[in-house]
VMD Tcl script that draws the C-alpha trace (Angstrom):
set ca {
  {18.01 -4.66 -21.97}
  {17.81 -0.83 -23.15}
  {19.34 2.11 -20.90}
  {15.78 2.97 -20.07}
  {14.95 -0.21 -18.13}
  {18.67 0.32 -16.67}
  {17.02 3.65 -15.35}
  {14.26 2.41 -14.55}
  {15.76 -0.20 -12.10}
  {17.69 2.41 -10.43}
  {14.96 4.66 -9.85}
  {12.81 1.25 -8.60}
  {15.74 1.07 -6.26}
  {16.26 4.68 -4.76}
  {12.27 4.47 -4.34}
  {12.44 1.15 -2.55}
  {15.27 2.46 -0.39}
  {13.24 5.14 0.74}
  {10.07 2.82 1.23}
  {12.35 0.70 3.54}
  {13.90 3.54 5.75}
  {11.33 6.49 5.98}
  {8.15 4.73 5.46}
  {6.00 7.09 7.81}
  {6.98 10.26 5.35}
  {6.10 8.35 2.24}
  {2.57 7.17 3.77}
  {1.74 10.89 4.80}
  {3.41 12.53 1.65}
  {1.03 10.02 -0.37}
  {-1.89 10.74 1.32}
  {-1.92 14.94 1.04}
  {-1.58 14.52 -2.60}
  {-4.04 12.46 -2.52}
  {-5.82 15.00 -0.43}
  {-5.04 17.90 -2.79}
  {-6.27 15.88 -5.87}
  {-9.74 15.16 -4.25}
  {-9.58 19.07 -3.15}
  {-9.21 19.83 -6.72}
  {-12.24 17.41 -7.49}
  {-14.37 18.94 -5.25}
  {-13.27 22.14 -6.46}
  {-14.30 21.19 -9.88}
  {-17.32 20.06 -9.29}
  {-18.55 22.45 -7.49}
  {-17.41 25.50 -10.52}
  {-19.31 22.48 -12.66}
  {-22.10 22.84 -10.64}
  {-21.94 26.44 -10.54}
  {-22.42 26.90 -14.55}
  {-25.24 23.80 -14.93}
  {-27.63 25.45 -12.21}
  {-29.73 22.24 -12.61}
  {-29.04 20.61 -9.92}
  {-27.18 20.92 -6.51}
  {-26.14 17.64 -5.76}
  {-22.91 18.21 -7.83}
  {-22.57 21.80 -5.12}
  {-22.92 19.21 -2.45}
  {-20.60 16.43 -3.70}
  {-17.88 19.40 -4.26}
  {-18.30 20.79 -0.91}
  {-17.48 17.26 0.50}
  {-14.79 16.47 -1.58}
  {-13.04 19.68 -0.51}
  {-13.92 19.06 3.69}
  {-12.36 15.14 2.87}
  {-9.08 16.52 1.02}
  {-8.80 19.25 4.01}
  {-9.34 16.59 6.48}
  {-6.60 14.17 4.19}
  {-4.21 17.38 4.46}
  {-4.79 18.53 8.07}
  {-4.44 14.67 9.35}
  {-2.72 12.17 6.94}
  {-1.99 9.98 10.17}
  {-5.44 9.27 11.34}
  {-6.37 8.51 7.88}
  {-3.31 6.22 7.60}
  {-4.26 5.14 11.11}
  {-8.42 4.13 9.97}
  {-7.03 1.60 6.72}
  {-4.73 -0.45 8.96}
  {-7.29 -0.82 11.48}
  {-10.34 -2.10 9.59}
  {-7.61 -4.36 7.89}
  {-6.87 -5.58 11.57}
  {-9.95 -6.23 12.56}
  {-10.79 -8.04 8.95}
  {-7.56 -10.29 9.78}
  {-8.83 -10.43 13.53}
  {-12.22 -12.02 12.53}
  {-11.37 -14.20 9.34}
  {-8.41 -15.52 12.43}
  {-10.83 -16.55 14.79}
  {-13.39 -18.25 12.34}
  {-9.92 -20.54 10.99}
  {-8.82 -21.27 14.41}
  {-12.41 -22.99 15.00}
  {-12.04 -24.82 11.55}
  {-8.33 -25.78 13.63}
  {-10.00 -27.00 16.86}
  {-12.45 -29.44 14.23}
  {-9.48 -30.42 12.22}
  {-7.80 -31.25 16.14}
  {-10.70 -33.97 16.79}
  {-10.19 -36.08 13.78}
  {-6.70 -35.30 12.51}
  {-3.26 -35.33 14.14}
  {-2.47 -32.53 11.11}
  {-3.33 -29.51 13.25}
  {0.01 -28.24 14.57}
  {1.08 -26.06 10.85}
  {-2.41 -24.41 10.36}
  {-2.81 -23.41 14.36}
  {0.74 -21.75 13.90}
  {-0.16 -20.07 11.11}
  {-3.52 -19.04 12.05}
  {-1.70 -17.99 15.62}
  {0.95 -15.54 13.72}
  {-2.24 -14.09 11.61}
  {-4.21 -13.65 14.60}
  {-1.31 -11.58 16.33}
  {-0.52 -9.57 12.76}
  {-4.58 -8.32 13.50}
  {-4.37 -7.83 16.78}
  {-1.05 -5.39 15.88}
  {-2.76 -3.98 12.84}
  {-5.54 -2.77 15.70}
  {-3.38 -2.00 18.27}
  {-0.71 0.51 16.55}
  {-2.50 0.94 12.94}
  {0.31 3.34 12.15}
  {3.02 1.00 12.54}
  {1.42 -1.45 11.03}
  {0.73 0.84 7.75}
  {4.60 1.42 8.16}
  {5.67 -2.46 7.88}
  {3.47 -2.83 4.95}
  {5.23 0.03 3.00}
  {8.34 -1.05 4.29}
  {7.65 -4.63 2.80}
  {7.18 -3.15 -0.19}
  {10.34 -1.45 0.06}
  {12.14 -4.63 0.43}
  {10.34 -6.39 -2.48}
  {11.43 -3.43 -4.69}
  {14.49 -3.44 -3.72}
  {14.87 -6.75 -4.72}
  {13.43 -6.47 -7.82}
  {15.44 -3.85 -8.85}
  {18.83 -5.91 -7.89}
  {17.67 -8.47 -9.89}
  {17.07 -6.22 -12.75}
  {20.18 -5.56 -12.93}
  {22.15 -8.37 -12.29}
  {19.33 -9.00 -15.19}
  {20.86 -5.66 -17.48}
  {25.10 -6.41 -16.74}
  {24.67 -10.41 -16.94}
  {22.63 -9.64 -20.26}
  {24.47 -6.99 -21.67}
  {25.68 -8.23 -25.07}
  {29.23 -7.65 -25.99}
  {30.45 -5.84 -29.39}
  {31.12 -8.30 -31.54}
  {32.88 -7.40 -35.11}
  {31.62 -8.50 -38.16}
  {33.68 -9.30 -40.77}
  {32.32 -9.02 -44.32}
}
mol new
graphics top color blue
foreach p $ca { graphics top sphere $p radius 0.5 }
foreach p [lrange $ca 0 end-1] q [lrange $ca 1 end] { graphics top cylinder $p $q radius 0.2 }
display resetview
């Protein structure tokens, strides 16, 4: 393993770190740059559409672009709020159309128990994705925080277990 990927898994670390303890910051941070590139879309299409003078659908598209990156800027935590909900009420639905598929599997199986508990914890996961869509946004990240946190550990255990020794060769 090079110094690079040594880097590499300490910077995966210190990000995953960060993912795991301020999750709420990263999620908002993320979301105005995202918000200034789709500003700076907008703003390009509309100089774009400026020079072509065929058309103004491109004036149009860039006007929007800019109102949805000002909107992105001015209120990161509705937009991380919207995504977590619609995921919710995604998990909410597919939840209730399993547990049916449970109650039929009930009647002619004694095998029920395992896919009612699961299809109970995925039900609740919904109903909190709905409930406090913020949150909810802020386990996922922090999730992720914990997986890369992991993976960079293991990197390198990976780099110091790997590391091959100087070995002198004589000739």
């Amino acid at each position: 393993m090079k110094k690079v990927n040594l880097v590499s898994s300490i910077i995966l670390l210190v990000l995953g770190i960060v993912l795991l303890f301020i999750p709420g910051s990263i999620i908002t941070t993320i979301l105005r740059i995202f918000g200034a590139l789709i500003i700076a879309l907008g703003v390009v299409s509309i100089i774009n559409s400026t020079k072509s003078k065929t058309t103004n659908a491109e004036l149009v598209y860039g006007i929007l672009m800019v109102i949805l990156g000002l909107v992105f800027l001015s209120n990161p935590e509705v937009i991380a709020g919207i995504i977590p909900f619609i995921l919710g009420v995604w998990i909410v639905i597919n939840s209730l159309f399993k547990l049916q598929v449970v109650a039929n599997l009930k009647k002619t199986s004694d095998d029920y128990v395992k896919p009612l508990v699961v299809n109970l914890i995925t039900l609740l996961i919904g109903i909190i994705l709905m409930f406090n869509p913020f949150k909810g946004a802020e386990a996922v990240i922090m999730i992720i925080g914990i997986f890369m946190i992991a993976y960079s550990l293991l990197d390198l255990l990976n780099y110091f277990f790997t590391k091959p020794k100087k070995v002198k060769v004589i000739k």
